[in-house]
N, C-alpha and C positions, 0 to 999 in steps of 0.2 A: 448492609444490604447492597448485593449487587445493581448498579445501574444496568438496564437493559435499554436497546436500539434495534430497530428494524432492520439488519444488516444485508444490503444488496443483494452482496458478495453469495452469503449462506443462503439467503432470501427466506431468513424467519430470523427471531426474538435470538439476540444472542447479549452478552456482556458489553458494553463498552470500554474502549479503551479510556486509562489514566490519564494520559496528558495528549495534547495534539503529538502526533508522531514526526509530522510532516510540517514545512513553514508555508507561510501564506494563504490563497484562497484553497488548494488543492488541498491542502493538510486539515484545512477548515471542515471540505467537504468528507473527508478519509474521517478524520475525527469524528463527524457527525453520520453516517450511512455504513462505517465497516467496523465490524467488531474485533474483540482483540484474538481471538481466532482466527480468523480469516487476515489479518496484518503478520500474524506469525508465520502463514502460510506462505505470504508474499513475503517475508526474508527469507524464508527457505527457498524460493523459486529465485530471488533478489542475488542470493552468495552461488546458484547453477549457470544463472545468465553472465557475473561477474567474472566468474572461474571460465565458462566456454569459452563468450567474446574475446575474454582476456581484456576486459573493460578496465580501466584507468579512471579512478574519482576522481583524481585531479585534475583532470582532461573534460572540459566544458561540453565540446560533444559529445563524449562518452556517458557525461550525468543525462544531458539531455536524453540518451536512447534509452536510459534506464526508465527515465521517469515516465518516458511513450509506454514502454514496458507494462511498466507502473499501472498506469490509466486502460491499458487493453486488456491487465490482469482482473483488478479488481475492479474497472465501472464497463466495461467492454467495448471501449470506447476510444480516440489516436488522444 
């Protein structure tokens, strides 16, 4: 049986995600409030913002802009 969560994002009943996606408290709260619909959506929007910026993971400020991204995507919020 699917587990179901309130997800923000969708803002109704959807799946939850398998594992935490993300590390630490933000992945805590991603894992608990966004479904795995709505986390699919943000790697789709995650590989348009990489490809545009021409973003660099390797590059500490570059993670950081993602994950501002991240947080304005799915909770609407810096």
């Amino acid at each position: 049986m699917n587990r179901l969560i309130f997800c923000v994002f969708l803002k109704k009943e959807s799946e939850k995600q398998d594992f935490q996606p993300y590390p630490g408290e933000l992945g805590k709260k991603i894992y608990n409030k966004i479904s795995k619909i709505a986390w699919n959506k943000w790697i789709s929007r995650q590989t348009i913002l990489i490809n545009e910026k021409k973003l660099n993971m390797f590059n500490q400020s570059d993670r950081k802009i993602l994950e501002t991204q991240m947080k304005l995507f799915l909770f609407k919020e810096k």
